[in-house]
N, C-alpha and C positions, 0 to 999 in steps of 0.2 A: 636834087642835090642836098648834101647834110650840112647841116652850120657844122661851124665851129666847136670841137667838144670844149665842153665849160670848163673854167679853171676849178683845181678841189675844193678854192674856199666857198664856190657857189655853190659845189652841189653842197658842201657839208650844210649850209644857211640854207639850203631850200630843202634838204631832208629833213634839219630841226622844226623849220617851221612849220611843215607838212606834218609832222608825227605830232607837233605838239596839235595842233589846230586838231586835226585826225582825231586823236586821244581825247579831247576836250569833249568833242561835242559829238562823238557818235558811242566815247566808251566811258564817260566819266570817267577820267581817269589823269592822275598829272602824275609826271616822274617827280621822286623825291630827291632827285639832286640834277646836276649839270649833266649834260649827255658827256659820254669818254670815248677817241675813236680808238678804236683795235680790233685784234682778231677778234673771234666767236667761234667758241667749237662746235656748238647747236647740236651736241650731246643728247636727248631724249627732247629737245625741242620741236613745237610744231613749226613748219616752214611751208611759203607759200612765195611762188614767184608769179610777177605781172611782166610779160614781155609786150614790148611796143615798136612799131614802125613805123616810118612816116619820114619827115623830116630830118628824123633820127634814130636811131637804134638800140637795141638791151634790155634791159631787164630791172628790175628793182625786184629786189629780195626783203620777205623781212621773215624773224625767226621769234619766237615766244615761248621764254621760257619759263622754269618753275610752275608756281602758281596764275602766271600770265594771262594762259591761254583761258583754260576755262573762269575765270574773273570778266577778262576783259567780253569775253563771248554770250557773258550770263547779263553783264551792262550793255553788251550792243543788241540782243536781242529781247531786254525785258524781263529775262526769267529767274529763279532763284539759280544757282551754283549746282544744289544738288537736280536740277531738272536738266543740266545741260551733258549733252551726251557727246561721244565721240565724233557724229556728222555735225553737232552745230559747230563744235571749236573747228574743223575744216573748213566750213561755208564762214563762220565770221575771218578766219586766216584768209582765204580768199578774197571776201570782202573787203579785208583792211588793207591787203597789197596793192588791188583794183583801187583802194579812195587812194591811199598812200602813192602809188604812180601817178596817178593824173592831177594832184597838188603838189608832187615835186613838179613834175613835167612842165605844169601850167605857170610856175614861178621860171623854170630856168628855158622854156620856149613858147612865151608869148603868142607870139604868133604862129607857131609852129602848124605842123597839121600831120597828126600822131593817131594813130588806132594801137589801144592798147587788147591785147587778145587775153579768152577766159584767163581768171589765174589758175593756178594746181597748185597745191596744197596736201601736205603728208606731214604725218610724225617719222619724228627723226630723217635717213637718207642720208646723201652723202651732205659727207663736214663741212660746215658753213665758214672754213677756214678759205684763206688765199682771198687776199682784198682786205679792205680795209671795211670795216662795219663801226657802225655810230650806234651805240648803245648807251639805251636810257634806261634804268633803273628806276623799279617801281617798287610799290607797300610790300607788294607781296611775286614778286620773278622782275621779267626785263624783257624788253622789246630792242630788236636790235635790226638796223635795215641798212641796206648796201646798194648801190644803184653802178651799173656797170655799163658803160657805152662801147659800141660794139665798131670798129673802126670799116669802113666802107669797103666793101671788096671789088 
């Protein structure tokens, strides 16, 4: 049976805190201002979705854009900027959607009991419009994630 879907102030507080945590300590990496929620058009950005079931259901989305991807992908794996190619920024976007679901998930169902499946991950695809995304602005692009609960059928 699924809980209760969360109200929007929780998931907003367990996506900030999830991306921030995320960012810290896997990409060095801190936004340079307040997260702002709104669309996201994810125009030429990498995108990469984690879907989960269980207790609950959906998806978290998250999109990186600008200089984002290959930055954040060059700090999560070690290597300089110019040594990071077109598969690592996929495998770290997958990566970060994989940490990014299961430290919102773990903040807003405790107890839950969720399998989050591989993520997929692609540059550009269809527009990361429709929904509300929480977008954090960095030194150099933006990280933007959206988490979407799938109502019981």
């Amino acid at each position: 049976m699924q809980e209760a879907k969360p109200e929007r102030a929780e998931v907003r507080q367990a996506l900030e805190e999830a991306v921030l945590e995320v960012l810290e300590t896997m990409c060095f990496e801190f936004p340079i201002d307040e997260p702002s929620a709104g669309g996201f058009s994810g125009e030429g950005a990498v995108q990469a979705v984690a879907r989960f079931e269980g207790s609950a259901r959906g998806a978290l989305r998250v999109a990186l854009a600008g200089e984002a991807p290959r930055r954040l992908a060059a700090a999560f794996l070690g290597l300089e900027e110019a040594g990071v190619g077109e598969q690592e920024v996929l495998q770290m976007a997958s990566e970060l959607a994989n940490m990014l679901c299961g430290a919102t998930l773990s903040r807003l169902e405790p107890h839950g009991r969720l399998r989050i499946a591989p993520p997929e991950a692609d540059w550009g695809g269809e527009p990361c419009g429709g929904g509300c995304w929480l977008r954090f602005p960095l030194e150099q692009g933006e990280v933007a994630v959206t988490l979407n609960w799938e109502e019981e059928s």
